[in-house]
C-alpha positions as CSV (number, residue, x, y, z in Angstrom):
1,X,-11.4,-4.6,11.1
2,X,-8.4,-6.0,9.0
3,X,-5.8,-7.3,11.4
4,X,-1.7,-7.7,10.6
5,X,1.2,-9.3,11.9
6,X,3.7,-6.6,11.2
7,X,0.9,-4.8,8.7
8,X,1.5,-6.8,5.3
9,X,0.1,-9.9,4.4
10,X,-2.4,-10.7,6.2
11,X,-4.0,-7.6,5.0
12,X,-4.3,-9.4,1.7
13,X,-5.6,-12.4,3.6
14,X,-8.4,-10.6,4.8
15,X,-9.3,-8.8,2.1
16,X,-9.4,-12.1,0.1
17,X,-11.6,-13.4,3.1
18,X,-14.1,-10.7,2.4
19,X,-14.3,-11.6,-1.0
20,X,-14.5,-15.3,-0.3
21,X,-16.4,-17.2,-3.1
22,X,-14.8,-14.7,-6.1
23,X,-12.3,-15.9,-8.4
24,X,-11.3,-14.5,-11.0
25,X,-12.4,-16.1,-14.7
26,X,-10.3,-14.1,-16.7
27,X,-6.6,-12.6,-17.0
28,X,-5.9,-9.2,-17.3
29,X,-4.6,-5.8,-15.1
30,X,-5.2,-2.1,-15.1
31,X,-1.3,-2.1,-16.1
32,X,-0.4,1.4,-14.5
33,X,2.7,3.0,-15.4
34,X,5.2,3.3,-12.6
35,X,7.6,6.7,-11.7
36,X,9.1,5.2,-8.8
37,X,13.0,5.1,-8.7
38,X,14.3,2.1,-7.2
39,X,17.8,2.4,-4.6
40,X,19.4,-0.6,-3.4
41,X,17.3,-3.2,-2.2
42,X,17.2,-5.0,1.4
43,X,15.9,-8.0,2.2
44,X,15.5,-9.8,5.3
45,X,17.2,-8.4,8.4
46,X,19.4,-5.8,6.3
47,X,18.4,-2.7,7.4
48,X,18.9,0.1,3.9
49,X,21.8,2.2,4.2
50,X,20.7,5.2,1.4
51,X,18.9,7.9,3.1
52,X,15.7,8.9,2.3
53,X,15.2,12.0,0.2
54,X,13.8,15.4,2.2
55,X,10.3,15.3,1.6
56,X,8.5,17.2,-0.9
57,X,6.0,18.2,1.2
58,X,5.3,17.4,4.9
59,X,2.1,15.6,5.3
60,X,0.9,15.1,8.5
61,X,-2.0,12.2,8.7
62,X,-3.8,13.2,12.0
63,X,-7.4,15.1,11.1
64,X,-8.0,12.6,8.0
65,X,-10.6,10.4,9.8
66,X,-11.6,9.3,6.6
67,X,-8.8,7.2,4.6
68,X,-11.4,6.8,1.6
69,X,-11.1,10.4,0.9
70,X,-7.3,9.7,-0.2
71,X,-8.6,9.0,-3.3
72,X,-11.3,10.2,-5.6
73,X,-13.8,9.3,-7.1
74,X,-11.8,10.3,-10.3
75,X,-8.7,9.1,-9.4
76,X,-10.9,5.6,-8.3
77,X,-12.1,5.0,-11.8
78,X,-8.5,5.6,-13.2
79,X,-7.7,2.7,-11.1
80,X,-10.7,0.8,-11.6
81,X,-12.4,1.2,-8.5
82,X,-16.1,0.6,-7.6
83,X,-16.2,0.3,-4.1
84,X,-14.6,1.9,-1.3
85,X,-15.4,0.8,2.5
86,X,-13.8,3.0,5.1
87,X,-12.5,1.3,8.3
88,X,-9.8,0.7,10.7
89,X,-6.6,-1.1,10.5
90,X,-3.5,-1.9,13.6
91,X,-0.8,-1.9,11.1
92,X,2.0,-1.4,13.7
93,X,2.1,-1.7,17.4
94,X,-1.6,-2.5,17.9
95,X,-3.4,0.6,17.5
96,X,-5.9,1.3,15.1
97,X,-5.5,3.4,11.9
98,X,-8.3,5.0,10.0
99,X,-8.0,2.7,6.7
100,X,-10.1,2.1,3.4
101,X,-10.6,-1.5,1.4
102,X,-11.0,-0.2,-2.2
103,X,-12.1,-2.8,-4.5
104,X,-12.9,-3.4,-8.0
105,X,-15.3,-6.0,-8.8
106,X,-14.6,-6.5,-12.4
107,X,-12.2,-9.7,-13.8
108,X,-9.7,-10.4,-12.2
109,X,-10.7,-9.1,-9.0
110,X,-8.3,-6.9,-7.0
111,X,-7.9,-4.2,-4.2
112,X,-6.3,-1.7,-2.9
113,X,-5.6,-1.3,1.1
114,X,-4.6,1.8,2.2
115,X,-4.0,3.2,6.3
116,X,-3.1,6.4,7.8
117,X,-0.6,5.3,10.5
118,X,0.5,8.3,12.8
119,X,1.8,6.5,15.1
120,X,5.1,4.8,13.7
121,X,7.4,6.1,10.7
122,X,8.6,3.8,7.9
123,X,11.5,2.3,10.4
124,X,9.2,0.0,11.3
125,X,9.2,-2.2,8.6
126,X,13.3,-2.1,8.6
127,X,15.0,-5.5,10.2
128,X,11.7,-7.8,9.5
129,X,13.1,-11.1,9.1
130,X,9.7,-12.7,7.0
131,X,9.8,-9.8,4.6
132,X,11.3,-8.7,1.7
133,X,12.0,-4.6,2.3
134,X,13.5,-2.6,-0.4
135,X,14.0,0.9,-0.4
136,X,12.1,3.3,-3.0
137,X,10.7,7.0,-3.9
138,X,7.4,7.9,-4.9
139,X,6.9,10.9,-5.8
140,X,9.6,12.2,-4.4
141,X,9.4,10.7,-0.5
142,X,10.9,8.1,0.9
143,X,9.4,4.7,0.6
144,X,9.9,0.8,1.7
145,X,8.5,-1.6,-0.8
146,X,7.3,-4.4,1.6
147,X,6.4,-8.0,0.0
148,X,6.5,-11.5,2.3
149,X,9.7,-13.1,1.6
150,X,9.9,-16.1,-0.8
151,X,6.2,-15.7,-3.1
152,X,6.1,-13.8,-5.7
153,X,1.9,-14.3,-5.8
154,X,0.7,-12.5,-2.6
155,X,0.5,-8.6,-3.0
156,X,2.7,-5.8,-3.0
157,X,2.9,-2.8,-0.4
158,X,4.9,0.6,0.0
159,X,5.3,2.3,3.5
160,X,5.7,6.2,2.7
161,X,7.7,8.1,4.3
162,X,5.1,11.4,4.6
163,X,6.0,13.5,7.8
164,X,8.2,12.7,11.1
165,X,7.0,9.2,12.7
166,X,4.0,8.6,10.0
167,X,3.8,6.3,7.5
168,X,1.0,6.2,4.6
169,X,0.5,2.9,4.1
170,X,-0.8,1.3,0.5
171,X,-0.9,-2.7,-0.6
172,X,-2.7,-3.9,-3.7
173,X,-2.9,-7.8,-3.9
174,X,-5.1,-9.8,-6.5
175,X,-7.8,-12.1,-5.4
176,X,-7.2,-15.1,-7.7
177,X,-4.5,-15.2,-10.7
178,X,-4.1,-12.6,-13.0
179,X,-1.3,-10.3,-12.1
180,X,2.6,-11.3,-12.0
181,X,4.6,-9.6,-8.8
182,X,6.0,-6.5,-11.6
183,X,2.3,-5.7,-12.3
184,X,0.9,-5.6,-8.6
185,X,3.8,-3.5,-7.6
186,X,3.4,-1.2,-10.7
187,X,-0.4,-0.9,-9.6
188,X,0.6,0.2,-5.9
189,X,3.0,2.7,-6.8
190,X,0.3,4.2,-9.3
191,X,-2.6,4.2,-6.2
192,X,0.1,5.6,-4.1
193,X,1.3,8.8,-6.6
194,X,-2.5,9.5,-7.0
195,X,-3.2,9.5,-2.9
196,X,0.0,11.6,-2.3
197,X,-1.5,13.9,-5.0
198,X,-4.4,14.4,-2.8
199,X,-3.0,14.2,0.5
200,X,-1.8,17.8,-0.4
201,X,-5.4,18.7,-0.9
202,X,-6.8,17.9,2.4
203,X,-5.0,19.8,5.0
């Protein structure tokens, strides 16, 4: 079970551990395209001042056991997927989340983290003083990009904004060089548009 001190980083830190031994031998990245709009960023303890936009569509997370089914099995080869282990994940406050590790094996290696928190909405991650938050839409919902303050090499995560008190969480992070901090968070916003796709599907 991946395990996070306010649900970022070490997310990456474990997957890397799971992958222990792997690095990558050559550069390269899927290089999705990105939609997302960017508002005024906050950093730090700034807490965003533009309001989110109404949801598209309300998308409650409860009754999705399995966060692997988020994305599939097309959708996993458009990102370059080949392995998908469900699980759980205590993103916020300590209680588990039904989450999925999907990973691609290929060079450079790489993964995508995703978690179905119904528990806590996207306020969570507003205040953090070890994080960079800025605020973003995907799709059309409200979103906090979340990256650990001062690197530029660790990963890159959005908290979505998908019904009242829920958050769909996504990260992708590297597992060696290979990717500059543009490219992993053009790579989570594409994972992210393709799991809100079918989200709408499986209610």
């Amino acid at each position: 079970m991946l395990r996070s001190s306010r649900g970022l980083v070490v997310l990456a830190v474990a997957g890397a551990a799971v992958l222990a031994g792997c690095s990558p031998s050559t550069s390269g990245d899927p290089k999705p395209q990105t939609t997302t709009s960017a508002a005024p960023e906050s950093t730090g303890s700034s807490v965003p001042t533009v309001a989110f936009p109404k949801r598209p569509q309300e998308l409650k997370l409860e009754g999705i056991p399995d966060a692997c089914s988020v994305l599939t099995t097309e959708q996993q080869e458009e990102l370059g997927i080949d392995n998908a282990k469900p699980g759980t994940q205590d993103v916020v406050k300590g209680k588990d989340s039904p989450a999925c590790s999907f990973r691609a094996n290929s060079r450079p290696l790489y993964s995508y983290e995703v978690a179905l928190v119904a528990n806590e909405g996207v306020g969570y991650w507003e205040g953090s003083g070890n994080l960079d938050v800025a605020q973003k839409t995907v799709s059309g919902y409200g979103a906090y990009e979340v990256r650990l303050a001062g690197t530029t090499t660790g990963d890159c995560a959005l908290a979505i904004d998908v019904a009242e008190g829920q958050q769909f969480f996504i990260s992708f992070f590297p597992i060696g060089d290979g990717f500059t901090q543009e490219q992993m968070c053009q790579n989570v916003v594409k994972g992210a548009e393709l799991a809100l796709t079918t989200l709408q599907t499986l209610k």
